[in-house]
N, C-alpha and C positions, 0 to 999 in steps of 0.2 A: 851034819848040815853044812858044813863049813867047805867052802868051793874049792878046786885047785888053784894053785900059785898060777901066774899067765905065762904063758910060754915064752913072751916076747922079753923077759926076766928072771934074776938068776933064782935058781932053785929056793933060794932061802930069803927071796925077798918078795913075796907075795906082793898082789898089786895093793892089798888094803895098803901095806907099808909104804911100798913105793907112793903112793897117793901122798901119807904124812911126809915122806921123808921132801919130797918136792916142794908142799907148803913150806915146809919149815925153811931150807934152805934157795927157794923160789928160784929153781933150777929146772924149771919142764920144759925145756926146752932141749932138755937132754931126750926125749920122746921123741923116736923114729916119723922119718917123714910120713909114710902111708898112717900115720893116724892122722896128721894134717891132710890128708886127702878124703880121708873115709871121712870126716869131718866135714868138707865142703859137699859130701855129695849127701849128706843129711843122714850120714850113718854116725855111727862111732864103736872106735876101736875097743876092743876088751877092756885096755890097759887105761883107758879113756873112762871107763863109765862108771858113773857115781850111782850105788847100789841104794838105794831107801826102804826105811819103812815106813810105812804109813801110821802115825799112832791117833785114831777116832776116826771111826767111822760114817758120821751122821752125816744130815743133807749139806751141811756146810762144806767140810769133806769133799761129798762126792760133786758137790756143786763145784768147786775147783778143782779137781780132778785135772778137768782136761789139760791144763798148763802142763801137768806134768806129763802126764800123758805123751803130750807133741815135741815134750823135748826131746832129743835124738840124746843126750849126755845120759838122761839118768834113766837107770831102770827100778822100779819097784819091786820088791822082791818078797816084800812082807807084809802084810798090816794087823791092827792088834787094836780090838774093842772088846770092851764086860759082852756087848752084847751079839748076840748070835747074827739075828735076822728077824726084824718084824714089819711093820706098817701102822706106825702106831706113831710117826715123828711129827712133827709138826714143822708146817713151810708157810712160807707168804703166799702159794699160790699150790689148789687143791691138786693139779697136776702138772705143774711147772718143772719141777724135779725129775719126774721120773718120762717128762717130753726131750726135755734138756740130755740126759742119757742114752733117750732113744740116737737124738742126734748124733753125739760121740759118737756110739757105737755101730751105727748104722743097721741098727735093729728096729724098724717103725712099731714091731707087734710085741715089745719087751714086757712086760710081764702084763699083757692085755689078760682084762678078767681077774685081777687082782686090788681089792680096793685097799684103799688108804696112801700112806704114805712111807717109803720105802727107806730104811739106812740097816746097819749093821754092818760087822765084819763078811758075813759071805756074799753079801751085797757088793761090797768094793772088791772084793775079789777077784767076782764075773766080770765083773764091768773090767777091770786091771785087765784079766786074760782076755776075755772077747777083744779088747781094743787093740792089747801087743798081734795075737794071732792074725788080724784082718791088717793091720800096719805095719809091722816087723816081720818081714822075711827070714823065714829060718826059724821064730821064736817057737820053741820046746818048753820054755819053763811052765813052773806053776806058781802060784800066789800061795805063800804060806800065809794061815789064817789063825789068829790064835787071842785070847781072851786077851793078856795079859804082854804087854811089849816087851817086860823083863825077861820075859822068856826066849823071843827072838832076838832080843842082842845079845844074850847070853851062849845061844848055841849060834849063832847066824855069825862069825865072825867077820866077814866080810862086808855087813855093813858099814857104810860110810857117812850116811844120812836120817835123818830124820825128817816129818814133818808133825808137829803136834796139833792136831786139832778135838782136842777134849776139853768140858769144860773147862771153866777158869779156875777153877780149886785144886786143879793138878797141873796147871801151867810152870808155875815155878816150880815142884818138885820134878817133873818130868824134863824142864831142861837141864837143870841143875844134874839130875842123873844121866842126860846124854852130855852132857859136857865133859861130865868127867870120865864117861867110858869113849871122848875124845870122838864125839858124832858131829858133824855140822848138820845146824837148824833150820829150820822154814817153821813162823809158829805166827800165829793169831790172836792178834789181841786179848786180855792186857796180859802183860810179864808176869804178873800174879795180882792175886784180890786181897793182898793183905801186902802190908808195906813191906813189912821185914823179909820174906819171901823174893818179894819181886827185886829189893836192894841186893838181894845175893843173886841173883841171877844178873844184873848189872853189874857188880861186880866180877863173878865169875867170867862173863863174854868179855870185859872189858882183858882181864888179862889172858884172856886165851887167845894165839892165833888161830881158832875156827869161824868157819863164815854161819853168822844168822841170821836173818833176816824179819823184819816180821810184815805181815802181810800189811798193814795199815800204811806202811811207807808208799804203797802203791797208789795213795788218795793225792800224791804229789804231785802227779802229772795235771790231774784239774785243777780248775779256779784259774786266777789269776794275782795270786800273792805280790809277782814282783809289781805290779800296777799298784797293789794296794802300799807296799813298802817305799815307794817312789813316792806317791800321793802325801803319804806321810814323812818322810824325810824332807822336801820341798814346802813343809809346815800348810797344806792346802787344810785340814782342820785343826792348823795349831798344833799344843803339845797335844798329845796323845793322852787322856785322861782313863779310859775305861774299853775294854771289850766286851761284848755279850753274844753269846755265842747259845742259840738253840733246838732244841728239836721234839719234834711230837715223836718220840722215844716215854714210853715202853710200849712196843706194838704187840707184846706178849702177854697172855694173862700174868695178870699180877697178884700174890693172893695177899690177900691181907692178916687172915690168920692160917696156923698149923694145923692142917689136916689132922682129925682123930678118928678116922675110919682105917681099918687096917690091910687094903688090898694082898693079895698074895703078891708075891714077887714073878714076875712074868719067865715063861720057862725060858730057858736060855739067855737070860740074862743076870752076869754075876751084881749083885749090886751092893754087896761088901768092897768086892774090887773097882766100883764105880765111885762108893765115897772114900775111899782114898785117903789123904788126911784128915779128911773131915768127920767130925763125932760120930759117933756112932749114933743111928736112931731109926726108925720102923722106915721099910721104903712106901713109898708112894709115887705114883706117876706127876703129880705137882711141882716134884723137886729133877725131872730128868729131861732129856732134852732141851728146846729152847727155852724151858720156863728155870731153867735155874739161873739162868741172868739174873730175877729177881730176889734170891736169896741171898742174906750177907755172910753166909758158909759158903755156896756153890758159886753167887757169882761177884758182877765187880758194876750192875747198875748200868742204867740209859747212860751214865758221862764214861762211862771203857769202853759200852758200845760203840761208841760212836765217836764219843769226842775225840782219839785217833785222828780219825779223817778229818778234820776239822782243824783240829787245834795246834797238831806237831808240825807242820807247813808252819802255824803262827808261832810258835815258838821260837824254831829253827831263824827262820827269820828275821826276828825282832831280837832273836839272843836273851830270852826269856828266863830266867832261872828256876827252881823250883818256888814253890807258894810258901812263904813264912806265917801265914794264919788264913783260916777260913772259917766262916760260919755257913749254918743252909735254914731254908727256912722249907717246908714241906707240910703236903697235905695231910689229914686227919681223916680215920673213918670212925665212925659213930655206930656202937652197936646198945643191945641190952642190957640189964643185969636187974634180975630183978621186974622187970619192966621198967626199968629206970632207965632211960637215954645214957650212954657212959661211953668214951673216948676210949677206943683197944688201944691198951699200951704196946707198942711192938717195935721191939728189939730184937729180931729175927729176919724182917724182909723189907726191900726197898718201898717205899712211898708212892702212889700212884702219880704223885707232881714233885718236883722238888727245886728249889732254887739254890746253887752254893756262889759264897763270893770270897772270890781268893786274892788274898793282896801275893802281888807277885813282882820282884824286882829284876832287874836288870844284872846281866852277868857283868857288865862292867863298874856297876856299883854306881851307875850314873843315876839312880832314883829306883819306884818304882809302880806299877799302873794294878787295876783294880778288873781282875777277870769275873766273868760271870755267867755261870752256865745255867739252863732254864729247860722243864723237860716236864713232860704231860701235859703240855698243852699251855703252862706258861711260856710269855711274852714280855720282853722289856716294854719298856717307855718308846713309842710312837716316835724317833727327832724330828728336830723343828726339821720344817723343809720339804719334808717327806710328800711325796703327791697321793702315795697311793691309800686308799680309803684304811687297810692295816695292812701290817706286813705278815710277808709271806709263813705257810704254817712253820719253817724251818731257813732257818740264814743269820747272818752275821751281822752286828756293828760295830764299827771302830769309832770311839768317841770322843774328841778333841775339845780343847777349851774355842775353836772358834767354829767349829762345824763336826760332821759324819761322814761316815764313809757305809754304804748298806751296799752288803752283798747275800750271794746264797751263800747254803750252809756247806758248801766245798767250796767260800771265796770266788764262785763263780759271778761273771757278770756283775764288778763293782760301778757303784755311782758315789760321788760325791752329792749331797741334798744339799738344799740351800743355796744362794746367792755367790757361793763362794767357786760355783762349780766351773763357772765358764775363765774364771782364770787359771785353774790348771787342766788344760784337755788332757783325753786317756792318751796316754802314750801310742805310737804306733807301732804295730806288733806287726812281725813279717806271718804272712801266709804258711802255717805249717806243710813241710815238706808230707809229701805221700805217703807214706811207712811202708817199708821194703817188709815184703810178707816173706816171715821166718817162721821157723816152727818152736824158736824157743824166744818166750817174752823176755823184753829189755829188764826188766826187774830179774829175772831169774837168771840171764843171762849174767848178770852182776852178780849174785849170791854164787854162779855156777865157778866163775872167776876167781871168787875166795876161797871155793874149794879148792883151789888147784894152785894156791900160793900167790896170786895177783892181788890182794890186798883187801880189806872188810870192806861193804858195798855200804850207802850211806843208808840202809835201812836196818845194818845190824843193831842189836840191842843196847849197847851203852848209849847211842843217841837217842831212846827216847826215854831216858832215866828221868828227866826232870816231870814230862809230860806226864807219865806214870808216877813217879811220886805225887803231883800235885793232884790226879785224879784218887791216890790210896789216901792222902789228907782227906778228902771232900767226903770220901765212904763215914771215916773216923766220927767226920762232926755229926753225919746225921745218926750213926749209932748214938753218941752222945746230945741226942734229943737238940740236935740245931746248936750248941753249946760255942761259941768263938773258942777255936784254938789257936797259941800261938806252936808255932814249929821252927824246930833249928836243923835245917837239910844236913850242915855241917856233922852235927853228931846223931842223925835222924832221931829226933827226941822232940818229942810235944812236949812244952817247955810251963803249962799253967795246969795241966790235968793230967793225976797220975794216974786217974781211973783209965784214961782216954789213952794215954800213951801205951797201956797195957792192950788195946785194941789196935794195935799193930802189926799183932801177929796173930797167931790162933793156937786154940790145944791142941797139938797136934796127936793122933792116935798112935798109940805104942806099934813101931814098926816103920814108920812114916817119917822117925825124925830126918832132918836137914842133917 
């Protein structure tokens, strides 16, 4: 399966090589004019184009898709799911998905007369081929499709990229393993669901020169942060006392207890190779697709969902450090026993509400302020000031010792409340220029740059280490029944609970290790 060397290069140095050897010594500029040409006319040259595989299949996946799709740089060349092809996924909307596809591909009647809901390996396939064939002049290839990604980077030498979109439970082993078979990333939140995991994979990106990016950096372009950063530095509410940051997160079933009915396992889908690290135990449809956000094996919770887009703008910004102690507080479900009313102990799946509050310092050691995230449907405290009857189902506060600051929950559309507003007006912001329609997005356009030796784009993974740690503490405390822990980022150790500190990583299954 391994492609030939490119013509436009010597015998012995195939273009994979050529690709590193340019990063490394950030010499591409030693590349023949007419790839700068074939370039402006929205082609790109052989010796030019970054080969991927795709690793997950599902609506998320295909839901992004098109980005890559229209970039002229990269071409896909592989992808790799447990599962074959069904209609069994689950989306926010009953045929948004597979509308959305139609689009792309300019197929109105794509799998008319098919119900449900669409993902899978042979799924991203079609869709990969239908779109090069109709777009790309000349395109002959095909989409290798195959259960298992180890497989294609193993005979595929030629790839150059990855994109991970599988759960959160093979996040950090699956970068971790493209890192070191020297892949640049594209991957989706969070860097993993367990501390220790997602710290070697910051780690590892941090001393590698490969580009990764991960998609949640892409929530930077909304809101309005520098307003709120300004608002705050010109002390309009004082010192800065508290954040609280919400959302009506989990929009997925949540289950509360362990399934013990024992479905069959669906044909064509591997689901030994789906849990991955994770224990081994009976499959069931409750733990796959988007519902394993809610497991503390598969996923990482409403605050990795989401808090991403949210929060690492307010990190970045305010130069936030990682959280040295958090407690949570979280709802209760009440079943039987006996016919006795009795509280299910569970130590297995997220909370249907949960509140955590993170003390969190400052990287220059100048103090530090008190985060707080709130999720099913919890709400802070109403601020003084506030006109509107309650706030919105999801958005933000910045909390001062003489006033607030309320925005939405991507920092959009901030207001200062209270008496204090009309002495500092919003800043005036110039009129966003037009956006020059390209076929490859500004975000990608930057990861695409660090493949090619120009330098890591400000979404790769060691910038959101703090963000991700402080969200793998908050998982911690609610495993440990709401418990305050303190933490030391320093020697990443929970520093008053040794039960808790051992909830940092997981058992991992023989075969799996790191």
């Amino acid at each position: 399966m391994e492609k030939q060397s490119n013509d436009n290069l010597p015998a012995a140095m195939n273009r994979r090589a050529f690709l590193s050897a340019s990063m490394a010594i950030g010499a591409f500029s030693i590349i023949p004019n007419h790839v700068f040409a074939a370039a402006k006319k929205g082609m790109t040259a052989p010796s030019d184009k970054i080969c991927m595989v795709h690793i997950g299949c599902g609506t998320e996946g295909l839901s992004e898709l098109g980005a890559l799709l229209k970039a002229p740089a990269i071409e896909i060349i592989g992808v790799a799911d447990p599962n074959r092809e069904s209609y069994d996924y689950i989306h926010w909307s009953e045929t948004g998905l597979r509308d959305g596809i139609r689009r792309l591909i300019e197929e109105p009647a794509w799998k008319e007369g098919i119900k449900g809901i669409p993902g899978g390996r042979n799924i991203m396939k079609e869709v990969i081929e239908t779109y090069y064939r109709k777009n790309r002049p000349g395109y002959k290839g095909s989409i290798t499709a195959v259960e298992d990604y180890r497989e294609l980077l193993d005979q595929m030498k030629d790839v150059d990229a990855v994109k991970i979109m599988s759960p959160d439970h093979q996040h950090a082993f699956q970068a971790l393993d493209c890192l070191r078979r020297g892949k640049h990333i594209i991957m989706h939140k969070p860097l993993g669901n367990k501390m220790t995991e997602a710290m070697k994979v910051v780690d590892a990106a941090k001393a590698s020169p490969l580009s990764t990016h991960m998609m949640a950096h892409n929530a930077f372009a909304g809101g309005n942060m520098a307003q709120i950063k300004t608002w705050i530095e010109n002390g309009a509410i004082g010192r800065l006392k508290e954040i609280h940051n919400w959302s009506n997160r989990p929009v997925w079933p949540q289950y509360p207890v362990i399934p013990t009915d024992k479905p069959p396992v669906p044909d064509g889908f591997n689901w030994d190779l789906w849990l991955g690290p994770a224990e081994m135990r009976d499959y069931h449809p409750q733990y796959t697709h988007a519902t394993f956000r809610g497991w503390y094996e598969f996923g990482a919770g409403a605050i990795a969902d989401m808090g991403y887009y949210s929060l690492w703008p307010v990190f970045e910004a305010l130069q936030l450090d990682s959280a040295t102690s958090v407690s949570t507080r979280f709802s209760r479900v009440i079943g039987l026993k006996n016919n006795v009313p009795a509280t299910i102990i569970n130590d297995y799946s997220y909370p249907m509400a949960a509140a955590y509050r993170f003390e969190v310092p400052y990287k220059d050691g100048s103090g530090k302020i008190i985060l707080q995230w709130h999720d099913g449907g919890m709400k802070p405290q109403t601020p003084e000031g506030y006109e509107e009857d309650d706030l919105p189902i999801e958005g933000m506060i910045f909390t001062g010792d003489k006033g607030a600051i309320v925005s939405g929950f991507l920092r959009e559309d901030p207001k200062i409340v209270g008496g204090r507003a009309s002495l500092y007006p919003r800043s005036r912001r110039a009129a966003p220029a037009r956006p020059v329609e390209e076929p490859t997005e500004p975000w990608l356009q930057q990861w695409i740059d660090g493949c090619r030796g120009k330098g890591k784009g400000p979404g790769s993974f060691e910038y959101v280490k703090e963000v991700n740690e402080t969200f793998n503490l908050g998982s911690v405390s609610l495993m440990s029944n709401g418990k305050k822990l303190e933490y030391d980022p320093a020697r990443r150790t929970v520093t008053n609970d040794a039960a808790a500190n051992k909830l940092l990583t997981r058992n991992v299954r023989k075969g799996w290790e790191m």
